[in-house]
Structure formats: C-alpha cells, structure tokens
N, C-alpha and C positions, 0 to 999 in steps of 0.2 A: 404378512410381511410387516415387519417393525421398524420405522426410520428412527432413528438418532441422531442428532442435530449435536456436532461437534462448536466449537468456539474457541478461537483463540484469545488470549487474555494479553491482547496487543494494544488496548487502548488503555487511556487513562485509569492506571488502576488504582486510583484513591477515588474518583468522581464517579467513572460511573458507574450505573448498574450494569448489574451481569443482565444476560439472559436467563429468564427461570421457564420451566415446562418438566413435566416427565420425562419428556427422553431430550432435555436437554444435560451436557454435560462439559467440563473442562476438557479442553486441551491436552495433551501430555506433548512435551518437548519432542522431537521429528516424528508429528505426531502426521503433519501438514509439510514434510518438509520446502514446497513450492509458494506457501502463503509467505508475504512479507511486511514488515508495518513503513508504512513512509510518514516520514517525523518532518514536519515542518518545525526548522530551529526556531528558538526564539530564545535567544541570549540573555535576556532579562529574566525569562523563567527564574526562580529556584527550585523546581522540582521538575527537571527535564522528561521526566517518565510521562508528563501528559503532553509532551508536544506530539505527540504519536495524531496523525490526521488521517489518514487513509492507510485500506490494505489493499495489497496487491498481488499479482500471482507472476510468478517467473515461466515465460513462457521460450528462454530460450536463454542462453550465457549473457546475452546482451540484452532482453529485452522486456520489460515487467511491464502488464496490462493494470492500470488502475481507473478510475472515474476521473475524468475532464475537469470538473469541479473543483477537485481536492487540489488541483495545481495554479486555477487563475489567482494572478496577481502575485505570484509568490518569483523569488528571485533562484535561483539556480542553485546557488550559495548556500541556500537556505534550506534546502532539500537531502533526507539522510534515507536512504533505505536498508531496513534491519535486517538481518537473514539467519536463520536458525538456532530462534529459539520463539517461544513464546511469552517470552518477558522482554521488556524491548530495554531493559535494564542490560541486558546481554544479547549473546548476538554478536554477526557479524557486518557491521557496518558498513557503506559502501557508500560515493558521492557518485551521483549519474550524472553522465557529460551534459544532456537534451533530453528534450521531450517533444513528442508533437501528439494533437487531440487529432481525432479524426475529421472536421470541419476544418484545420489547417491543411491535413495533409488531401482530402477533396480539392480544395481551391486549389493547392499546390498541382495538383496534377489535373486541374482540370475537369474535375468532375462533377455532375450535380448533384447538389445534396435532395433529396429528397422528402429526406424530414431532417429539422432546425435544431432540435435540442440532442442532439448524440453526445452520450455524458461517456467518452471513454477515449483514452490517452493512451500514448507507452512510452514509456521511460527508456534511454538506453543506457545503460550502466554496463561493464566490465566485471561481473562477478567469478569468483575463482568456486571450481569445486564444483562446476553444473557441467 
C-alpha cells in the first residue's frame, strides 16, 4: 500500500515552502472540500494572501475544529474563515460569531482537565452550502 500526502496551498504562498517528498503532492480545488484556511486579518498587510494562520475542518454547518493556539489574543473581528477553494485568494469567506478552546469549555462545565496544554477550539460560524 502506497500513502500519498495531499496539501493544500492555503498558506502564505509567496513565504513559504511547500512540502516536498515522493508522494507528496498539490491540492486540486474540492479536492478537500471540508479543509478551511482561518486568516487572521491584519489591515496593514499589503499582501493579504499571507494573513492565512491556521487550517481547519468543518465539522458541521456551524462548527469548524482548528488549534487553540491559532486564536489566543486575536480579536473576533479579526478572524476570516475561507471555504472552497485552495487558494485563499478565492473562496468563500465567512465571519464566525465565537469560539471556545476546549480548557474554556472544561471550566465552563465543570470539568477537570486532565492534561493542561489541549491545543484545540471550534469556531462557530454560519456557513451556507454544508
């Protein structure tokens, strides 16, 4: 059996490097249709294509799982999630109401946490077409 290692070309695509490997390979557009890229605005940019910060996977009309990380300190405002395609030059744009990490949502309910660093969140957004 042969694995192949897809990638979407959702990140800053002047900076960084790609993935290289034998059976690594590009993307094609609703290649992935569930992966999404979450863009931390930054208004001063000039070249908005690199605010892309994290990706994330839609796991329901409302609700995108991504890394905990990708969102502290960032303001609400300031958060774009992209959806189908894999250039984040295009795409369907979406502004998510909330978020909670999972170490909010333990406290909130009362729960203990177990282990301290749980790097994972979900966005809820309104997305049409899921």
């Amino acid at each position: 059996m042969r694995l192949t290692i897809c990638f979407l070309f959702i990140q800053n695509i002047f900076y960084n490097k790609a993935m290289v490997g034998e059976n690594v390979r590009r993307a094609v557009d609703q290649e992935f249709p569930y992966i999404v890229s979450i863009k931390v605005i930054n208004n001063l940019n000039r070249e908005p294509e690199s605010d892309h910060g994290c990706a994330g996977i839609i796991l329901s009309p409302k609700d995108i799982l991504t890394v905990a990380h990708c969102l502290d300190g960032v303001l609400m405002i300031k958060i774009e999630v992209i959806v189908g395609s894999v250039d984040i030059r295009q795409g369907t744009k979406y502004q998510p109401n909330e978020f909670i990490t999972y170490n909010s949502w333990a406290k909130n309910n009362n729960k203990a946490l177990i282990q301290t660093d749980n790097d994972i969140a979900v966005l809820k957004c309104k997305l049409s077409g899921f």
